[in-house]
C-alpha positions as CSV (number, residue, x, y, z in Angstrom):
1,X,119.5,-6.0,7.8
2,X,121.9,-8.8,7.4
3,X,125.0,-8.1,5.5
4,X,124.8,-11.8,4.3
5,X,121.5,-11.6,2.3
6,X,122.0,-12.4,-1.0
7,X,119.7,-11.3,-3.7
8,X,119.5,-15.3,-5.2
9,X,118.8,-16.5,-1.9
10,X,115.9,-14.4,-1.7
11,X,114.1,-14.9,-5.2
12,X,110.8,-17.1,-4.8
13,X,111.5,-16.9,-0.8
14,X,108.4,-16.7,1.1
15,X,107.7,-13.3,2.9
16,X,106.5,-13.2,6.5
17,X,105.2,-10.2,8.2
18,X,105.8,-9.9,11.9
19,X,102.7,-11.7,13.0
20,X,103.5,-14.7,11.2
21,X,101.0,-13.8,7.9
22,X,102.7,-15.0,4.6
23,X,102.6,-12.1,2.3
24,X,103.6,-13.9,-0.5
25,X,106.8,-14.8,-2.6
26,X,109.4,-12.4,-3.1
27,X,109.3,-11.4,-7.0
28,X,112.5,-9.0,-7.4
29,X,115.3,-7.4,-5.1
30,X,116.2,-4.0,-5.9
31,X,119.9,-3.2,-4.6
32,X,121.1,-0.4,-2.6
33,X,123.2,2.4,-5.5
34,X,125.9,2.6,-2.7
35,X,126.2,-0.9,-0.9
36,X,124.9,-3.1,-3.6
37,X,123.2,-4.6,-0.5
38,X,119.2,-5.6,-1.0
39,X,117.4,-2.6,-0.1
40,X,113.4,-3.4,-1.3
41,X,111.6,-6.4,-2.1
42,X,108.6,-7.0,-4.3
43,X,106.5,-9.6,-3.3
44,X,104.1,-11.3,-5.6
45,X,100.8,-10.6,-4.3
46,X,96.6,-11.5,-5.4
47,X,95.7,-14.6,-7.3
48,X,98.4,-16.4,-8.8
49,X,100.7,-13.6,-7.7
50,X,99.8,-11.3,-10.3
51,X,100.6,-8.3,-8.2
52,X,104.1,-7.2,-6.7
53,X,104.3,-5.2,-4.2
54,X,107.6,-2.9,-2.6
55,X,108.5,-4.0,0.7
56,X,111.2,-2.3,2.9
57,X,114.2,-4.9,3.8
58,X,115.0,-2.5,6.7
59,X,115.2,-5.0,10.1
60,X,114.4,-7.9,7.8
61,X,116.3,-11.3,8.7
62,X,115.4,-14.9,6.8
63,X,114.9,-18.3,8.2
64,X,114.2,-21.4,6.9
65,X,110.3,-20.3,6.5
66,X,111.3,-17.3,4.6
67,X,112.3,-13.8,4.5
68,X,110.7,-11.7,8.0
69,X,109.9,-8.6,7.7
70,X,109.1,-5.5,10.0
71,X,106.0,-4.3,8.1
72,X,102.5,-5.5,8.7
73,X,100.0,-7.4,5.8
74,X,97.8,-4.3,5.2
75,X,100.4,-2.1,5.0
76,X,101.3,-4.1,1.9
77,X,98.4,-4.4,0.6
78,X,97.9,-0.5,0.9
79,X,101.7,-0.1,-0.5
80,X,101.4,2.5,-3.5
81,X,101.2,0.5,-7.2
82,X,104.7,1.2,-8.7
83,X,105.5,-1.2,-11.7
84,X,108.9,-3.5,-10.7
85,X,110.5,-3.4,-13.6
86,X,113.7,-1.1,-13.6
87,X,115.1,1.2,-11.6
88,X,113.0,3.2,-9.0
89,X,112.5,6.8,-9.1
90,X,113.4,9.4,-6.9
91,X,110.0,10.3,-6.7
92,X,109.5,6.5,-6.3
93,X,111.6,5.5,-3.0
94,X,110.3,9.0,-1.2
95,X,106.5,7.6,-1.8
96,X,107.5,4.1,-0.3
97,X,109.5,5.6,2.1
98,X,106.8,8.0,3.3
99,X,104.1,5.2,3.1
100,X,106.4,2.8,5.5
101,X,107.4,5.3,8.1
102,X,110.4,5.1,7.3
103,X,113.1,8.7,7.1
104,X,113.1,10.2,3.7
105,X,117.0,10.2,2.0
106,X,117.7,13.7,1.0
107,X,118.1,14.2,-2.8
108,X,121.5,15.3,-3.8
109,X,122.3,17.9,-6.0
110,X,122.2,15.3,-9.4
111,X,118.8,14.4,-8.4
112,X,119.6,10.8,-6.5
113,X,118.7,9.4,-3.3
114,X,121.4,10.2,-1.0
115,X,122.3,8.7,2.5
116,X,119.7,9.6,5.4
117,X,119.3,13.0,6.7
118,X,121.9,13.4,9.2
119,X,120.8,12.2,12.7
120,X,118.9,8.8,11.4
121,X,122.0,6.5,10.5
122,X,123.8,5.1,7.5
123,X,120.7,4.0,5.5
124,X,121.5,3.0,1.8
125,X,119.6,4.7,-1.2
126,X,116.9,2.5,-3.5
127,X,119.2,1.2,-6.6
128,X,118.2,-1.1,-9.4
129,X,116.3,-4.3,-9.7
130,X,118.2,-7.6,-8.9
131,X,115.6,-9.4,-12.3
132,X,113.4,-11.8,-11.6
133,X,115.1,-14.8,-9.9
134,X,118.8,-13.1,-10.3
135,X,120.8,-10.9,-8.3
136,X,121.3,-7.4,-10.1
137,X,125.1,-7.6,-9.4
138,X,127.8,-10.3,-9.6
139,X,129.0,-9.2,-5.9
140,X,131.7,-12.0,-5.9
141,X,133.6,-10.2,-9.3
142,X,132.0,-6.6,-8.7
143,X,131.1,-6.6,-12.6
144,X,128.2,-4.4,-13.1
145,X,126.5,-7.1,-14.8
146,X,122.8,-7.9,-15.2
147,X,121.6,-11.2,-15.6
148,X,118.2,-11.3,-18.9
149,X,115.6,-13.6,-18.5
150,X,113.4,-14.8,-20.9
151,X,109.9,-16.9,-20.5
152,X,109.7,-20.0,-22.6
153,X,107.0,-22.3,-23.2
154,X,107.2,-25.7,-21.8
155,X,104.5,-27.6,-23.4
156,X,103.5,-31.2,-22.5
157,X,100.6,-32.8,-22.3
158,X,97.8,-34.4,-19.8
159,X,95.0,-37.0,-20.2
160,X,91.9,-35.9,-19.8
161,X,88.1,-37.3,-20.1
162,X,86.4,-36.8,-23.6
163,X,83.4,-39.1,-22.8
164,X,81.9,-42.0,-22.8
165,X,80.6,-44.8,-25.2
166,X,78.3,-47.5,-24.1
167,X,77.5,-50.6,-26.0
168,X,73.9,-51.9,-25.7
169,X,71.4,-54.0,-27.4
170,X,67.9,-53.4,-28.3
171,X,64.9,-55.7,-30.1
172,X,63.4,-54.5,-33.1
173,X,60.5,-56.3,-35.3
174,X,60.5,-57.0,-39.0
175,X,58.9,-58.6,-41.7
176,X,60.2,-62.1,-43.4
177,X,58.9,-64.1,-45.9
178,X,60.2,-67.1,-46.8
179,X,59.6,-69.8,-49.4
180,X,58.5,-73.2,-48.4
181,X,57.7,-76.3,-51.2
182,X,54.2,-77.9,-50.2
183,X,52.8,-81.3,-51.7
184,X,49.0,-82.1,-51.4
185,X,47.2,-85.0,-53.1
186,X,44.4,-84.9,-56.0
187,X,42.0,-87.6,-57.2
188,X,42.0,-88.4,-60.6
189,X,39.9,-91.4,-62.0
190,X,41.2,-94.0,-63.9
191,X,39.0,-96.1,-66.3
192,X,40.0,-99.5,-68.1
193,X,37.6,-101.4,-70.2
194,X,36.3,-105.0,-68.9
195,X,37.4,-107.9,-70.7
196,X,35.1,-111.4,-70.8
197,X,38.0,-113.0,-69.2
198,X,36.8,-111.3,-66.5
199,X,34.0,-113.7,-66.7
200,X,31.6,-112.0,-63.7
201,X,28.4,-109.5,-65.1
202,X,28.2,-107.0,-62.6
203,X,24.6,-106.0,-61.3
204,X,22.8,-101.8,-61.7
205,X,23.0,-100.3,-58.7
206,X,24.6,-97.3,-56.6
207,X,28.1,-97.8,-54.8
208,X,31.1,-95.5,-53.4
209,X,34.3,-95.4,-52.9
210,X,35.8,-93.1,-49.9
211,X,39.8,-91.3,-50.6
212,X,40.7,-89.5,-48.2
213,X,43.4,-86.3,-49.8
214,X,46.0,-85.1,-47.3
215,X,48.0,-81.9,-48.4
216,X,51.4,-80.2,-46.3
217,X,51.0,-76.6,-45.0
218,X,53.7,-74.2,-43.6
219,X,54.4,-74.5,-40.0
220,X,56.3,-71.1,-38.5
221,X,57.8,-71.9,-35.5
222,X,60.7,-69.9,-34.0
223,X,64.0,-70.0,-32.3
224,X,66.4,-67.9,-31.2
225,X,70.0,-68.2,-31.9
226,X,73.6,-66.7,-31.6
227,X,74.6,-64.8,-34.5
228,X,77.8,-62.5,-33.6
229,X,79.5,-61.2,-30.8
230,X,80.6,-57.8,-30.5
231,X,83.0,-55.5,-27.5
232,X,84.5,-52.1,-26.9
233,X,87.5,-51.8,-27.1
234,X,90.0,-48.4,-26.7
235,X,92.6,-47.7,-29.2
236,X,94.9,-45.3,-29.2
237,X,95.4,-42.9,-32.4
238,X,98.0,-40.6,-32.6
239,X,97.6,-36.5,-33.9
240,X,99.1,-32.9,-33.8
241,X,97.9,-30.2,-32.3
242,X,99.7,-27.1,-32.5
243,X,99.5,-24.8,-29.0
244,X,100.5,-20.9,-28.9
245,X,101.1,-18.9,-25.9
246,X,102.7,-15.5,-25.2
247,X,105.8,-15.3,-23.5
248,X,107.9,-12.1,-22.0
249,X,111.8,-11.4,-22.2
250,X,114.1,-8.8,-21.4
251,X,116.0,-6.7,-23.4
252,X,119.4,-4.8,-22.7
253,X,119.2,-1.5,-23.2
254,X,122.7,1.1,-22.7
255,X,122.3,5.0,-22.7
256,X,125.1,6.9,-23.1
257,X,125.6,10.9,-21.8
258,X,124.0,12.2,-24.7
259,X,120.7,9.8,-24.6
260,X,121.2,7.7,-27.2
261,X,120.2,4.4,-26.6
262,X,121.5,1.0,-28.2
263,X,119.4,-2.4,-27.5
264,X,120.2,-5.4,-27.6
């Protein structure tokens, strides 16, 4: 393994297995107790990365696609579940270790990894994990400091299709009545008395006169014109809405000899 692999320039670095299969993106680096060199990997596996799984840094080298590794896909995928959020277990690195292949450290006598066995060379033992997306260790200073992260919710917003409105016209029938003035003509007879300065004596007999009445009547007729206009047109109102969402941080945590614990 590279001395010069640095556990920020691996965070969210693409993991490639020897044939060229991405594995996924690496999620945490968990540094060697003794070096303070990356020792393990997780890398974020299944959809939307919801899985992480330990992968052995031993051999590994980076390149501009990523971080290449000497383990295979499936034995990743088969890699036992161990949650990657602290430090790993004794019981924990001889599982991966066994699982990989790779030569067991043997335990010292305070119950920690220590170097290989003797014959199989100066590997480092499993040490704490680097956070996700910081290094565990400020190797520039050699603090023993540890970066917290917190998840925050970055809300904005996106237009999206509510549906549609259509403007149409239809014909419907309906009933009007209207008032219209009429005139039509009467007869009425009108008698004056004859006077002898009238001088002619008319002769019995039958005669007629012919009036002919005339009289107005409604006539309907019908036309069609404009009346209104109308249009759609889009407007934009403004509103709150108020989104929740759960989000994770870490916490500091310090154990002293005697166990006590102080958060913070």
């Amino acid at each position: 393994m590279a001395k010069t692999m640095q556990p920020q320039e691996l965070i969210d670095s693409a993991v490639v297995d020897p044939a060229g299969n991405k594995l996924g993106k690496v999620g945490n680096v968990y540094l060697a107790d003794a070096t303070r060199q990356p020792e393990w990997i997780t890398v974020k596996t299944g959809l939307f990365g919801t899985k992480e799984s330990f992968v052995p840094l031993s051999g590994a080298h980076t390149d501009r696609d990523g971080v290449h590794v000497q383990v295979d896909k499936e034995a990743v995928s088969d890699a036992p579940r161990i949650d990657a959020d602290g430090h790993l277990s004794p019981e924990e690195s001889a599982e991966l270790y066994r699982h990989y292949g790779l030569p067991v450290p043997r335990m010292s006598p305070d119950g920690r990894m220590d170097d290989r066995t003797p014959g199989t060379g100066g590997r480092a033992k499993p040490g704490m994990a680097a956070g996700r997306g910081k290094p565990g260790m400020d190797a520039k200073r050699g603090d023993r400091a540890m970066t917290r992260s917190e998840e925050r919710l970055n809300v904005g917003t996106e237009q999206v299709e509510t549906g549609h409105v259509r403007l149409r016209k239809y014909v419907v029938t309906e009933e009007q009545q209207v008032t219209v003035p009429v005139r039509h003509e009467e007869v009425r007879i009108e008698r004056e008395p004859i006077t002898k300065a009238d001088g002619k004596v008319a002769d019995i007999g039958e005669a007629e006169e012919d009036v002919i009445l005339h009289a107005e009547k409604p006539v309907v007729r019908k036309e069609t014109v404009p009346v209104e206009r109308a249009r759609l047109r889009k407007e934009t109102v403004e509103d709150e809405q108020t989104v929740s969402g759960k989000v994770r941080k870490e916490q500091f945590e310090v154990t002293d000899d005697d166990g006590r614990h102080r958060r913070s």
